[in-house]
C-alpha positions in Angstrom: 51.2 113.2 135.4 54.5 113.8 133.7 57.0 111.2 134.4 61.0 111.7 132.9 62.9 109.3 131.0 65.6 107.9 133.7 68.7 109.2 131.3 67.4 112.8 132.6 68.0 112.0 135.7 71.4 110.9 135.5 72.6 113.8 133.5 70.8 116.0 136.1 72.7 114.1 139.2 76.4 115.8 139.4 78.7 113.3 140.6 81.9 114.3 141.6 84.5 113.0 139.8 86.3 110.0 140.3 89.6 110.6 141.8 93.2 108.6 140.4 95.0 106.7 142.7 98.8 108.3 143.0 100.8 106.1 140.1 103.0 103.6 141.6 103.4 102.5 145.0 103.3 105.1 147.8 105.3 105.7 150.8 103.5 103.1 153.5 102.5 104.6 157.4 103.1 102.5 160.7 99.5 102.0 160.2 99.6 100.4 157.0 102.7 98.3 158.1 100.8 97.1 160.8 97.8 96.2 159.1 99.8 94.3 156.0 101.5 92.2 159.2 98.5 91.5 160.5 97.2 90.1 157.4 100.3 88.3 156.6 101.5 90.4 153.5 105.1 90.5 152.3 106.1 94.2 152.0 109.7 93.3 151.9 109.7 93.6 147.8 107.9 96.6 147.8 110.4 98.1 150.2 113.5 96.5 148.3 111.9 98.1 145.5 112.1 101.8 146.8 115.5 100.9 148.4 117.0 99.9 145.0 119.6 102.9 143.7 118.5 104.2 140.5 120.9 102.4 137.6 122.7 104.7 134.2 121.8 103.9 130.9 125.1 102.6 130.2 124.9 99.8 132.8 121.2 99.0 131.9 121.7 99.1 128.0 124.3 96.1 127.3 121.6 94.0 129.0 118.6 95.8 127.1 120.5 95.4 123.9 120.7 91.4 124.3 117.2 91.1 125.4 115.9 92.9 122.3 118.5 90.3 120.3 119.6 93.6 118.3 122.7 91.6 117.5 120.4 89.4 115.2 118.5 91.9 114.3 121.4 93.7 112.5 122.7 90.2 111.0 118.7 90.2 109.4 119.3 93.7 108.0 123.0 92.8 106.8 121.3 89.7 104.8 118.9 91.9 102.9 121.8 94.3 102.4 124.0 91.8 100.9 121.3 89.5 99.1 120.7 92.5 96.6 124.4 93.1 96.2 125.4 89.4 96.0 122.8 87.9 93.4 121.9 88.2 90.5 119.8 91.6 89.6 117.0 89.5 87.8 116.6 86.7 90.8 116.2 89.6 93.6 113.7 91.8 91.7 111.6 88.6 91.8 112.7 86.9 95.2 113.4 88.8 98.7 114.5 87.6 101.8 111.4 87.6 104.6 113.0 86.5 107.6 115.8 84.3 109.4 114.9 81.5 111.7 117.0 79.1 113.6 119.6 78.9 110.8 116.8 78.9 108.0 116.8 81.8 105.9 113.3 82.3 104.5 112.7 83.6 100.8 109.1 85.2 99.4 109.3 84.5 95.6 106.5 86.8 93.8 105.3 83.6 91.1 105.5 79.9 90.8 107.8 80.1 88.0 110.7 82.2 89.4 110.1 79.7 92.2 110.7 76.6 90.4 113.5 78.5 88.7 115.3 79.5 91.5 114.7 76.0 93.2 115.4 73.9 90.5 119.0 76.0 89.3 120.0 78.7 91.8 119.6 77.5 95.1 123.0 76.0 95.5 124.6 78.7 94.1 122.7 80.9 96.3 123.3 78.8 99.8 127.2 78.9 98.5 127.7 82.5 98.1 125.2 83.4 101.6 127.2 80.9 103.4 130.5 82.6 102.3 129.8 85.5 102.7 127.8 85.2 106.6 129.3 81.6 107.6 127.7 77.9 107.6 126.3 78.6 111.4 124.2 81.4 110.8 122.6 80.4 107.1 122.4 76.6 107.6 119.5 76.1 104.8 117.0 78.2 102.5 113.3 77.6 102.6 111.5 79.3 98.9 108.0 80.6 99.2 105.3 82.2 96.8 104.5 85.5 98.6 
């Protein structure tokens, strides 16, 4: 007797195909209503949801704009900007600014020699002209770091 492998089966079965829910919240019936009462569900945010005017771009974006901190995003920019016009040609082909953090402006140095270099000599001179040129609040210190 000739028995087939289970996988056959399965293949041979057409099942019909799985149907997507509507995206998003739907329009709810007195039935529905009911039943979420009944079961002691809050449908007043849903509703408040649906009730809610739609808002322009121009009265959504000033609030977009500060949670994406853009502001300081651009100040990041301006320092990489101005860190290869400001310093010296032969200090920025070997050290880059990475990142800006809570008033600490971090440097990647490429070896351990232009590091102690720029540690030992520049760094003063460095803090001096950044701070000058973006104010004491924003560049408070400068952290150096192979990488």
């Amino acid at each position: 007797m000739f028995f087939a492998p289970l996988w056959l089966f399965y293949f041979a079965l057409k099942l019909p195909p799985k149907k997507l829910p509507p995206p998003g919240p739907g329009r709810s019936s007195n039935r529905q209503r009911v039943l979420a009462q009944w079961r002691g569900v809050d449908l007043a945010p849903l509703e408040k949801m649906r009730a809610s005017p739609a808002r322009t771009a121009a009265a959504v974006l000033p609030k977009l704009m500060k949670d994406l901190r853009m502001d300081a995003r651009q100040g990041e920019a301006e320092i990489v900007k101005v860190w290869n016009d400001l310093l010296d040609p032969n200090i920025t082909a070997h050290a880059q600014p990475a990142n800006l953090h809570k008033g600490t402006l971090f440097v990647n140095v490429d070896s351990s020699v232009w590091l102690t270099e720029i540690v030992r000599y520049r760094r003063k001179e460095i803090l001096d002209r950044l701070q000058h040129s973006f104010g004491k609040n924003m560049i408070q210190k400068i952290s150096f770091r192979i990488g």
